[in-house]
N, C-alpha and C positions, 0 to 999 in steps of 0.2 A: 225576127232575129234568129239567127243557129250559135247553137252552141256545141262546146266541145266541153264532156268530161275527161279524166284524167283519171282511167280505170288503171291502169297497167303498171308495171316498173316493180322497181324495189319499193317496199314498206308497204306491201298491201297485203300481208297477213298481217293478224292480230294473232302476232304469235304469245305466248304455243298453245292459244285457246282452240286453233284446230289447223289442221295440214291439208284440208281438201276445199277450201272456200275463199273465193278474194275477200281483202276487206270488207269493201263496198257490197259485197255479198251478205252479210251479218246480219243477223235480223234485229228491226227494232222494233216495238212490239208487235211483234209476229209480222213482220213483212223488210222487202229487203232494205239495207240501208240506201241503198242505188235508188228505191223506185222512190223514198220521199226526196231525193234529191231531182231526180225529174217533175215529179208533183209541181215540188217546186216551181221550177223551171217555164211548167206549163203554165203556169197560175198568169206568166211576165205576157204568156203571149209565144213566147218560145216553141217554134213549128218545128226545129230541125234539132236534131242531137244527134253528134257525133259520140262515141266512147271507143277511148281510145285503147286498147288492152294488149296486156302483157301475160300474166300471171292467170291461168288457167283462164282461158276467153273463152274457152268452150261452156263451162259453167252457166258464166251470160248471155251468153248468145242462147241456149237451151231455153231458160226460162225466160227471157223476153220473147224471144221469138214463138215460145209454146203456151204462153198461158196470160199474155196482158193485151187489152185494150188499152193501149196508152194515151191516145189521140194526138200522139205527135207522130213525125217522119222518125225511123231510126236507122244509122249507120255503124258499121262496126270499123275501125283502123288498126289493125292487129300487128305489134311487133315481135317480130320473130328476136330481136336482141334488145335489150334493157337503151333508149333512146334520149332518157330524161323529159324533165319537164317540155320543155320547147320542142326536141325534135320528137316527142309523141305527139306535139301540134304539127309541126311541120310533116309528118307519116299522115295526117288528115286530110292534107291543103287540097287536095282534090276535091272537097267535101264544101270548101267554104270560097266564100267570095265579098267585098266588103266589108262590115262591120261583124266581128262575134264576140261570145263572151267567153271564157274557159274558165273551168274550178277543178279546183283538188277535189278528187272523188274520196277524202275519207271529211272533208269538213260537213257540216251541220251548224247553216246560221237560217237566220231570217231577214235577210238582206234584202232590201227593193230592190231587184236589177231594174225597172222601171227608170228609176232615179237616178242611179248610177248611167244609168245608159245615157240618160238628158244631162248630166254633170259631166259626162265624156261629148257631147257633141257642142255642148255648150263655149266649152274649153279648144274645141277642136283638136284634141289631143289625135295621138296617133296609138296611144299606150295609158289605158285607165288600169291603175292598182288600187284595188279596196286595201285600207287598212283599219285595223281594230286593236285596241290600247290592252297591255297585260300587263300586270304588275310587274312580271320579270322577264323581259325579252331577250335574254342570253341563249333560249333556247329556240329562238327563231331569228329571222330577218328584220332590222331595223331598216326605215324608211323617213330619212328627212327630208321635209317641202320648206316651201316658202308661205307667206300668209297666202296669196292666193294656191294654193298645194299642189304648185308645180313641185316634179321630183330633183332636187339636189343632191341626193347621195344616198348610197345605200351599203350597207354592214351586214352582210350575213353570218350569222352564229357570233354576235360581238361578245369579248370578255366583259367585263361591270366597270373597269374603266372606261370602256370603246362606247357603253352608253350614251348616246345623247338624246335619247325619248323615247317611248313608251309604246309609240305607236308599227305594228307588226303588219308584214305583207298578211295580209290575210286568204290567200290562195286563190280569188276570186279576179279576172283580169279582163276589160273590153280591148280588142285590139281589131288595129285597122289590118285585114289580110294581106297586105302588100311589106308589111314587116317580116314575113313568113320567109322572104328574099334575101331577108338577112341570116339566116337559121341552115349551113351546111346539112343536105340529104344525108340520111343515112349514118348520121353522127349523133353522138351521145351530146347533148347542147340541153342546157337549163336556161329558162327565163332565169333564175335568182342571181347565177354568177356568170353567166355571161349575157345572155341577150339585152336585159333592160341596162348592165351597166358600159353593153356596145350604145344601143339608143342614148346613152344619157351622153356619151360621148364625142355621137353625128350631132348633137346639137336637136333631135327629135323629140317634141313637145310630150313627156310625159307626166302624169298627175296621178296624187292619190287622193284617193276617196275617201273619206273620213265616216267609218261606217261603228255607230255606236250600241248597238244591237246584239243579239244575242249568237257570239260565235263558240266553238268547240271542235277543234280536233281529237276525234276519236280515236287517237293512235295508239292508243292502251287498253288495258282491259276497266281499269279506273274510271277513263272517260268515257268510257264505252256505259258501262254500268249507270254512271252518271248521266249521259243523254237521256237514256230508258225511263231514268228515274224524273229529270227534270220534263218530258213531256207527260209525263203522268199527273203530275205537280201543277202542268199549266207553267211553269216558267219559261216555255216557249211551246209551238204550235206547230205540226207539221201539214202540210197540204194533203197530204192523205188520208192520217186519220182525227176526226173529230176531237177534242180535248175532253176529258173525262171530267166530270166534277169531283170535288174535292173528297166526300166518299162512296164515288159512284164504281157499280161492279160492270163489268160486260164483258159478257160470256158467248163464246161462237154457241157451233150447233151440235146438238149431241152430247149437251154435258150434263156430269152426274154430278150432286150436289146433295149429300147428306145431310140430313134436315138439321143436325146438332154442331155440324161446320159452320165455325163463325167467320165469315170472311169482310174483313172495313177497305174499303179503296182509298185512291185509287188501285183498283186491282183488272188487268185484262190477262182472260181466260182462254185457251185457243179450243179447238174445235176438238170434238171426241176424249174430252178430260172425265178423270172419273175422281173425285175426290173422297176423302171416307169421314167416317165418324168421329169428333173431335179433334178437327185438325182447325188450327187459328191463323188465317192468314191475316198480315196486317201493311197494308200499301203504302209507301211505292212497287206491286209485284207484275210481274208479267210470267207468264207459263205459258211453253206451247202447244203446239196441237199434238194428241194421243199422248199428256202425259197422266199419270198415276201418281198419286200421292196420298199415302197411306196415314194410316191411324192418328191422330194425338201428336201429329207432325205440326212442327211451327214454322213459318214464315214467314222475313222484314226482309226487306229491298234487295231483294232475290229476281235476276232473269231467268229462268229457266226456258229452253231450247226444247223442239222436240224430243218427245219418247223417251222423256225421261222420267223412271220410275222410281219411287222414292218411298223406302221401308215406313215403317211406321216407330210413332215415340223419336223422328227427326228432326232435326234443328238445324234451318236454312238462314242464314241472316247476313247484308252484305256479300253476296256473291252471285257466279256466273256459272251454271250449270249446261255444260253441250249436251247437243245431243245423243241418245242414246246409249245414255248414263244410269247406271242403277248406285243406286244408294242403298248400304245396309239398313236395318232395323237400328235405330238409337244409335246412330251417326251423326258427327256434330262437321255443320259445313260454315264454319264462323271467321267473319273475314278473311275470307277465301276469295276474291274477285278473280279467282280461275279455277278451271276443273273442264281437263280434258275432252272433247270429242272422242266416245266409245272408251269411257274411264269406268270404272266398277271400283265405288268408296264402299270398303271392306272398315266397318269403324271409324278412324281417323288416318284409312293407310288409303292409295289408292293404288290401283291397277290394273295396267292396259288391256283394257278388252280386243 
């Protein structure tokens, strides 16, 4: 099967946590968000990937192209103007042929495309949408079916009377390529508001997938934190990196570890950390590679980003530290779930490096 991700467009910074990186770029414990989304992908069987990019493509193109063994095929489809959902599929179509699958590059589920894929052939649909149930769907796509979950209508962004269920596109979609013919070149075109409610309209068989499993769009720095924190936890599992035990530590290579540092995991350590004396870390924490963290400094459900260096007598707790961040001496960083890329915390003030 090929797939298409959906690197590019608007909303792929995680603003203002940094100005030089696509979302999908972000790291989650120390590695990119992008590459457990192919893990992923790979695990189905998934030989080909498209990624479709908008928003600095140069970035990914760099490091895929320079530093992974992926063992799949990789394509890039680059728009030079913002194309939306569908016409960043449609910018690929040279790419694909038959059946594929496409996902928002900023979600994190654990979805069987397997399954999904046998509930689309099975159906003989032309158009499979996964959906997954949230408490309050005001702030996405609502999606009604029938018992067998053909699609009968759909409400994007409904107000709480326009509610009638629970259950959300959930960004993840099997389509037959010849729908692609419906999708105007070179136009700003969405699957959400136009394409699946033209198909629902020709009368073309589409269905949703009733996917009850562990989804999250990382569109925040909140959710973002939160992911980091929930694969450390074990409350979901990513194809890349192995799941930590409940207070297990693991530490790249090159790191310093003062013998009166108490650290409980989950906790992962990136490569060439230097840690000091009397510092208590207490997991869910992730820290990246060449950071420094000083004295008598404490630690709860903290990411920390590369090279960042961090005074001593500090107090990290609930928050997102970029890279290349220095923290003063007895600096307090407490539910803070942001803190700039090249930010210098002076106390409780910050300022742009």
């Amino acid at each position: 099967m090929k797939a298409v991700i959906l690197v590019g467009g608007e909303g792929t910074r995680l603003h203002p946590l940094t100005h030089d990186i696509p979302k999908p770029m972000v790291p989650v414990l120390n590695r990119p968000f992008l590459e457990h989304t192919i893990a992923h992908l790979r695990k189905y069987q998934v030989g080909d990937i498209v990624l479709a990019l908008s928003y600095l493509p140069e970035v990914i193109q760099k490091y895929f192209d320079n530093d992974n063994d992926l063992g799949i095929r990789l394509a890039y489809a680059i728009e030079t103007s913002p194309l939306g959902t569908a016409g960043a599929v449609k910018n690929a179509e040279r790419y694909l042929d038959g059946t594929f699958v496409v996902l928002n590059g900023d979600i994190f589920s654990d979805l069987d495309v397997a399954d999904m894929f046998a509930f689309h052939r099975s159906n003989k649909a032309k158009a499979t949408i996964a959906l997954t149930w949230v408490d309050n769907p005001c702030a996405f796509g609502i999606v009604e079916t029938d018992s067998d979950g053909r699609v009968k209508r759909f409400i994007e962004k409904p107000s709480p009377d326009e509610v009638t269920t629970n259950w959300i596109n959930a960004g993840v979609y099997i389509l037959e390529s010849e729908l692609l013919q419906q999708v105007p070149p070179g136009s700003r075109y969405t699957f959400e508001k136009e394409l699946f409610p033209l198909l629902l309209k020709l009368g073309e068989p589409i269905y949703g997938y009733l996917f009850k499993g562990y989804w999250l769009d990382m569109g925040t720095p909140e959710k973002y934190l939160q992911l980091n924190c929930d694969l450390l936890l074990s409350k979901t599992k990513s194809a890349l990196i192995s799941s930590l035990g409940k207070n297990e530590v693991l530490s790249g290579e090159r790191v310093i570890i003062h013998p009166s540092a108490r650290i409980v995991g989950p906790t992962m350590i990136g490569s060439n950390c230097s840690i000091e004396q009397g510092v208590h870390i207490k997991g869910p924490v992730v820290i990246g590679t060449d950071c420094y963290i000083g004295e008598g400094t404490i630690m709860e459900e903290a990411v920390l980003w590369k090279a960042v260096n961090v005074g001593r007598g500090t107090a990290l707790r609930r928050c997102i530290v970029g890279s290349h961040t220095t923290i003063s001496n007895n600096a307090q960083v407490i539910d803070r779930t942001l803190v700039g890329d090249h930010v210098r915390i002076i106390g409780n003030e910050r300022q742009r490096g």
